[in-house]
Structures are given as structure tokens and as C-alpha cells.
DSSP file (Angstrom, degrees, kcal/mol; ACC not computed):
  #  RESIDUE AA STRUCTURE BP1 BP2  ACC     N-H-->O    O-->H-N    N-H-->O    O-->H-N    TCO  KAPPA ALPHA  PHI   PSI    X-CA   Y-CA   Z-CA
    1    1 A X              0   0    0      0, 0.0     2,-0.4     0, 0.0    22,-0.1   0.000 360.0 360.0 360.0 135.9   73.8   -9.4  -26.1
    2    2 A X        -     0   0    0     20,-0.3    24,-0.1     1,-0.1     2,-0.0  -0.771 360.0-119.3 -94.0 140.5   73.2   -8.2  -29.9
    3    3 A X        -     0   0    0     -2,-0.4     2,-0.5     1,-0.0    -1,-0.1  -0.224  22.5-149.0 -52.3 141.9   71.2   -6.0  -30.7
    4    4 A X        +     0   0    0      2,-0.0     2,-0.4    -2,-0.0    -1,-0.0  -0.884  14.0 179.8-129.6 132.5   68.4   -6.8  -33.0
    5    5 A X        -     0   0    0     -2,-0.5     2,-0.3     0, 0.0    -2,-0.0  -0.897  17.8-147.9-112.5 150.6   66.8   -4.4  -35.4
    6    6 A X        -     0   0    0     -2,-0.4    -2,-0.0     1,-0.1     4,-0.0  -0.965  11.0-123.1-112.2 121.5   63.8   -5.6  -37.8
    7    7 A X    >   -     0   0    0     -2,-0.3     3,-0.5     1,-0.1    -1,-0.1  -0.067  31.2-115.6 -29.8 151.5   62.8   -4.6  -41.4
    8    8 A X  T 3  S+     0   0    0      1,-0.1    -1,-0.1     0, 0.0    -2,-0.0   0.595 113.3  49.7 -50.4 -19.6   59.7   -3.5  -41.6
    9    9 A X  T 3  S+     0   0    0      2,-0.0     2,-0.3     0, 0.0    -1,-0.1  -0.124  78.0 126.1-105.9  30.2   58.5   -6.3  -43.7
   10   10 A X    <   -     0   0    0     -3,-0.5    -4,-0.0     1,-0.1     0, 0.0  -0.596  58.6-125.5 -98.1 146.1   60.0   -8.8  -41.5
   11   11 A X     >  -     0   0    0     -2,-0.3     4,-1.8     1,-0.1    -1,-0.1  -0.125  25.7-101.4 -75.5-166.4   57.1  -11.5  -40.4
   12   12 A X  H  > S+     0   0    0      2,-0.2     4,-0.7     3,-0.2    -1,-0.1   0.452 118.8  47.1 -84.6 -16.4   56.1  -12.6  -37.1
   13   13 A X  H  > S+     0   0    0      2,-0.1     4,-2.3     3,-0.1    -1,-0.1   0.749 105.9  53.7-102.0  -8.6   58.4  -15.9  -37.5
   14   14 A X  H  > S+     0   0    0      2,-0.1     4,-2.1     3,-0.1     5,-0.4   0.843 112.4  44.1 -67.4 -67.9   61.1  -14.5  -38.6
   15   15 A X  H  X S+     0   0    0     -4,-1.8     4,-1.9     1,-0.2     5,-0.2   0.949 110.3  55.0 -60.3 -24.4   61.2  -12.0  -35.5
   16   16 A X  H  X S+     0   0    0     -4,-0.7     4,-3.7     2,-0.2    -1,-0.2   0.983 109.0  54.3 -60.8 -48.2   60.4  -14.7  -33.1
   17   17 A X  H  X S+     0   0    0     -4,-2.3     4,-1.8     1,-0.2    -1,-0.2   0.896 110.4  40.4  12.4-110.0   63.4  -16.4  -34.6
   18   18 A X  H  X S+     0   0    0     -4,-2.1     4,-2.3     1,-0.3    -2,-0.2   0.763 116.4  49.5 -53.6 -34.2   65.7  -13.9  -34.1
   19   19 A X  H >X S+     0   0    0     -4,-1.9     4,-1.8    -5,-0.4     3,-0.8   0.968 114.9  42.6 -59.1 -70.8   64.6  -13.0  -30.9
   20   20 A X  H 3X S+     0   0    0     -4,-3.7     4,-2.0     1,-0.2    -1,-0.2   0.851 116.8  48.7 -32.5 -66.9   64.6  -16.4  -29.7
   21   21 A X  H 3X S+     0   0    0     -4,-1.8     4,-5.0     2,-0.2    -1,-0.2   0.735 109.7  58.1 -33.4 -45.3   68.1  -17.1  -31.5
   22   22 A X  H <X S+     0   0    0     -4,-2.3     4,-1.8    -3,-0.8   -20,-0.3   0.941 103.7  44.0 -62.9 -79.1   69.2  -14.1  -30.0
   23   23 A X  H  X S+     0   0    0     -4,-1.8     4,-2.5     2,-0.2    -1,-0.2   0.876 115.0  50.9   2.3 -83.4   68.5  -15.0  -26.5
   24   24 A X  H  X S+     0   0    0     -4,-2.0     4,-1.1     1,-0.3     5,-0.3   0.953 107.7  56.5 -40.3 -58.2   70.2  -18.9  -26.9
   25   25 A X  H >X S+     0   0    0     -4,-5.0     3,-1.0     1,-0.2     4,-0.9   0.901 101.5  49.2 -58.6 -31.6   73.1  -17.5  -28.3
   26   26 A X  H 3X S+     0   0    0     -4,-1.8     4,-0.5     1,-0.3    23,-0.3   0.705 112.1  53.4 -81.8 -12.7   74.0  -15.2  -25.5
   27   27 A X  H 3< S+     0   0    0     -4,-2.5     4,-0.3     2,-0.2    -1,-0.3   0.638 111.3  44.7 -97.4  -0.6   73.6  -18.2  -22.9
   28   28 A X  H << S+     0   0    0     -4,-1.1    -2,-0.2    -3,-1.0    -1,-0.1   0.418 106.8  56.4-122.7   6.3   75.7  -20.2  -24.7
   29   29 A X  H  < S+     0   0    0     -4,-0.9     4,-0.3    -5,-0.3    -2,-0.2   0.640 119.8  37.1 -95.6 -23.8   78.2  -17.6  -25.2
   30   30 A X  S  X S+     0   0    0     -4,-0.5     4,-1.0    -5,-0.1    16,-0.2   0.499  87.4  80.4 -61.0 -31.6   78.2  -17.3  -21.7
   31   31 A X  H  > S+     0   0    0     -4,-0.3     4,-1.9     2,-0.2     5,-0.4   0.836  89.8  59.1 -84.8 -35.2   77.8  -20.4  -20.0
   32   32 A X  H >> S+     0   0    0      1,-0.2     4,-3.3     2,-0.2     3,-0.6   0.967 111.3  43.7 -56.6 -60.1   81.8  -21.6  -20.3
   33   33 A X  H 3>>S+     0   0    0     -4,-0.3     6,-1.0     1,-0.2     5,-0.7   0.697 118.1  49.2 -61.2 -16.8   83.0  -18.2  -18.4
   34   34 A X  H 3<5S+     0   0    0     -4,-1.0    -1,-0.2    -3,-0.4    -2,-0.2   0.863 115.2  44.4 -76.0 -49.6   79.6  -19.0  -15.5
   35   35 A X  H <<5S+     0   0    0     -4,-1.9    -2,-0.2    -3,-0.6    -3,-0.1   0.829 104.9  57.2 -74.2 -50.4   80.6  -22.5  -15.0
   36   36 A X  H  <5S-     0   0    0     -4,-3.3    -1,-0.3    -5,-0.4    -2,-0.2   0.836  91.6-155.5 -54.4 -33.8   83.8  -21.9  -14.7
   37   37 A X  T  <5 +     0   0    0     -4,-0.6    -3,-0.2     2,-0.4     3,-0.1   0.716  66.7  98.1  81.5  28.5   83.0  -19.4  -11.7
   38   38 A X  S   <S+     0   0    0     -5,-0.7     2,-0.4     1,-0.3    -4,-0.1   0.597  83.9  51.4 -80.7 -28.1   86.4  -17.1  -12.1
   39   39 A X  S    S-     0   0    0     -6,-1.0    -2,-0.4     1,-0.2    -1,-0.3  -0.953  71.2-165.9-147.0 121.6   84.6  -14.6  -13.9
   40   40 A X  S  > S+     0   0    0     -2,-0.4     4,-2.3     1,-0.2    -1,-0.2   0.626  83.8  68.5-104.3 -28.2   81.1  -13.3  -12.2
   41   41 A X  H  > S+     0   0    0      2,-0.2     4,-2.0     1,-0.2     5,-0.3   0.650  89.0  59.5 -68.4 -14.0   79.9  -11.6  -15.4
   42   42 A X  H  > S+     0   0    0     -9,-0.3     4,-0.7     2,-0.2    -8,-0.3   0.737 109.6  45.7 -91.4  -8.6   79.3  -14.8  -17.2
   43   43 A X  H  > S+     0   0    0     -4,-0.2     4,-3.1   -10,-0.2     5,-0.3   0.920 113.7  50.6 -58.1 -72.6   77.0  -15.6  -14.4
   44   44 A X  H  X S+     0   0    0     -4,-2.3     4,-0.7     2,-0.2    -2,-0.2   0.632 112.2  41.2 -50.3 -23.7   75.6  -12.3  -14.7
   45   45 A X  H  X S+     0   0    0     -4,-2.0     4,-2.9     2,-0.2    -1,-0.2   0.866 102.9  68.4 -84.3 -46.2   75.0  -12.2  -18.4
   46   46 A X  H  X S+     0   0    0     -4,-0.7     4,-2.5    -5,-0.3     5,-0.2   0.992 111.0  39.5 -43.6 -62.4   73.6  -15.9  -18.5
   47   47 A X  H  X S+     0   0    0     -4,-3.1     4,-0.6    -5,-0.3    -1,-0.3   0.991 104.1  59.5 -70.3 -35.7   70.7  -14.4  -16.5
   48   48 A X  H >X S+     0   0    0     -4,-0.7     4,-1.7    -5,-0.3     3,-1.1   0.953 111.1  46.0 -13.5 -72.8   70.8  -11.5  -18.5
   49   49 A X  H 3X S+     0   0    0     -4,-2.9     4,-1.5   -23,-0.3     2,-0.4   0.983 110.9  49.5 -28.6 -79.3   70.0  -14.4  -21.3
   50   50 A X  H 3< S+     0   0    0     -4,-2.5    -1,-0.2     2,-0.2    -2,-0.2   0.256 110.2  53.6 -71.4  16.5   67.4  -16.1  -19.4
   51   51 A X  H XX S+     0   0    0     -3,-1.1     3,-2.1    -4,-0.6     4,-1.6   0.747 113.2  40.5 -85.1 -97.3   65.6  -12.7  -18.7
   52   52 A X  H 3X S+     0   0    0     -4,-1.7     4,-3.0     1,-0.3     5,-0.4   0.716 111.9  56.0 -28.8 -63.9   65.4  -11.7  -22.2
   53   53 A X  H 3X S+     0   0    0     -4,-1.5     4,-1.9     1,-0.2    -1,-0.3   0.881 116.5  38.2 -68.4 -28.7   64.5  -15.3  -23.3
   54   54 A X  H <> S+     0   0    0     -3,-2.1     4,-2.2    -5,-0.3     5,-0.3   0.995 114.6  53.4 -68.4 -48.6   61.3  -15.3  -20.7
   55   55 A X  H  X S+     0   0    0     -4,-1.6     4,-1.9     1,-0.2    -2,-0.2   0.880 114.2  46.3 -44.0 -48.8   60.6  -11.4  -21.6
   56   56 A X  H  X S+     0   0    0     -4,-3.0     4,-2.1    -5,-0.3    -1,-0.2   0.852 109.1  51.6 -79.2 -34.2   60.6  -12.8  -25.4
   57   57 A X  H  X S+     0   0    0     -4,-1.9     4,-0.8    -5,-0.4    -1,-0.2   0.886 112.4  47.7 -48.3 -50.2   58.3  -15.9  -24.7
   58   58 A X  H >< S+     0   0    0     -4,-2.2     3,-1.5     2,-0.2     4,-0.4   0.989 109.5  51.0 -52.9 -58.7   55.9  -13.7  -23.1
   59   59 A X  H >< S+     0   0    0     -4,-1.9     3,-0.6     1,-0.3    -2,-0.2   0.889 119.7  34.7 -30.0 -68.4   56.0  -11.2  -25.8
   60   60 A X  H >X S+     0   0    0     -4,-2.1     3,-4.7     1,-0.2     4,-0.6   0.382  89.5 125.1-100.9   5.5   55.3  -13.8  -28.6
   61   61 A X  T <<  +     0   0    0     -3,-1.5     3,-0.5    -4,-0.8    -1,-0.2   0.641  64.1  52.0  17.6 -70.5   53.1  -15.6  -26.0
   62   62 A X  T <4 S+     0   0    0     -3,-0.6    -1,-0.3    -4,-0.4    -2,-0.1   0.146 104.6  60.4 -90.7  15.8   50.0  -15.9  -28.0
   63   63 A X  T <4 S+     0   0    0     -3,-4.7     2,-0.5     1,-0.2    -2,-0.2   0.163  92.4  68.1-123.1  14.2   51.9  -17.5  -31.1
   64   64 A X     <  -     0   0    0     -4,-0.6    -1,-0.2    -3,-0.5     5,-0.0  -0.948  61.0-172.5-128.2 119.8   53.1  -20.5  -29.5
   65   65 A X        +     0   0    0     -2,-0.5     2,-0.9     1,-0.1    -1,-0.2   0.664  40.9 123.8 -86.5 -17.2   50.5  -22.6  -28.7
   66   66 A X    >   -     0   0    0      1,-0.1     3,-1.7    -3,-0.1    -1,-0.1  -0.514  50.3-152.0 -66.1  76.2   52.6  -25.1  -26.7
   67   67 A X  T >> S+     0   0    0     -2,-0.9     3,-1.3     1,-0.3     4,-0.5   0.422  93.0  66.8  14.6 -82.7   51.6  -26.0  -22.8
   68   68 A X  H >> S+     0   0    0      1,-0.3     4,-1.3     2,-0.2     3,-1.1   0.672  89.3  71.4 -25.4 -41.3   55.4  -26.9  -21.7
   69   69 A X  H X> S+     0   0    0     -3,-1.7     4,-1.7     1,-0.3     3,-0.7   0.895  92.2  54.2 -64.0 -57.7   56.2  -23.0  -22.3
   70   70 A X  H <> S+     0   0    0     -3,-1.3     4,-2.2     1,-0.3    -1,-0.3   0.638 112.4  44.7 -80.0 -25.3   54.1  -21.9  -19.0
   71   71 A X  H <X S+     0   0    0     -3,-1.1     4,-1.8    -4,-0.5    -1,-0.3   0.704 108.6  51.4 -80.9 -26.3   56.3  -24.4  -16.8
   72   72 A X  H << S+     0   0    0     -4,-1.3    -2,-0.2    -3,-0.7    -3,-0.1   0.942 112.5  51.7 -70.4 -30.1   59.5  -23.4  -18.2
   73   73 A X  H  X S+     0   0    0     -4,-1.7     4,-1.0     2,-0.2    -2,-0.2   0.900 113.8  42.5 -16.7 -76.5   58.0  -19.9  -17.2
   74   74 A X  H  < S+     0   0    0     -4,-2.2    -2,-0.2     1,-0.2    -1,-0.2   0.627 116.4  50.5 -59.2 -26.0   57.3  -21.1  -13.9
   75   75 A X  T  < S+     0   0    0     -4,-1.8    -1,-0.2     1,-0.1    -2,-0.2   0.456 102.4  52.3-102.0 -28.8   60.6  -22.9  -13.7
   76   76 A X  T  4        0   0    0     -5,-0.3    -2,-0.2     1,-0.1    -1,-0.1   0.852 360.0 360.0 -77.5 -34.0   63.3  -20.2  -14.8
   77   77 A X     <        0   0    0     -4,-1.0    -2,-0.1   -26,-0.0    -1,-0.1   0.802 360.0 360.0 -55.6 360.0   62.0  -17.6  -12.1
């Protein structure tokens, strides 16, 4: 996963962005070596991912108004 540091003057859609981005990318940097099943850390990071991407959903929680997010919630645990 990359680290992400934020300006101070960075908005609230701009961090959700990155955050978000942030997240995607590191499950889809992942997913060949998981699928393939040789290699137990790209398992392990892909949840890694999908931890982070719920933690960040909560987080930004109250800017996304869109229903579907609380089943996808429910649906990753």
C-alpha cells in the first residue's frame, strides 16, 4: 500500500479520491499474485485493500449519500 500524505489545502473530494484510489489500486495490484494462489501475500494484501477501502468508506461515510455503500459494507465483512 502507498502512503498518502495531504496538503493542507487539499478538499474533502480530492482526499476521498485519493483515498479511495489508493485502496483500488492496491487490490488490483494484488489480485494476479491472490488468484494465482502460489504466493499467500497477495491474498493477504488484497484484504489488506478491502480493509482499508471499508475503513475509508466509513470515514468519508457522511459524504456519500448512496444507499448500495451500506450493503457493500455488509457484504465485504
Amino acid at each position: 500500500a502507498e502512503k498518502l500524505e495531504f496538503p493542507p489545502e487539499v478538499t474533502l473530494e480530492e482526499g476521498m479520491r485519493d483515498s479511495l484510489r489508493g485502496c483500488v489500486r492496491q487490490w488490483f495490484a494484488n489480485q494476479a499474485a491472490a488468484f494465482d494462489g502460489r504466493d499467500i501475500e497477495g491474498v493477504h494484501q488484497m484484504r489488506v485493500a478491502l480493509r482499508r477501502l471499508r475503513s475509508a468508506l466509513h470515514f468519508f461515510r457522511d459524504f456519500i449519500p448512496d444507499p448500495p455503500l451500506d450493503e457493500f459494507r455488509d457484504r465485504s465483512k
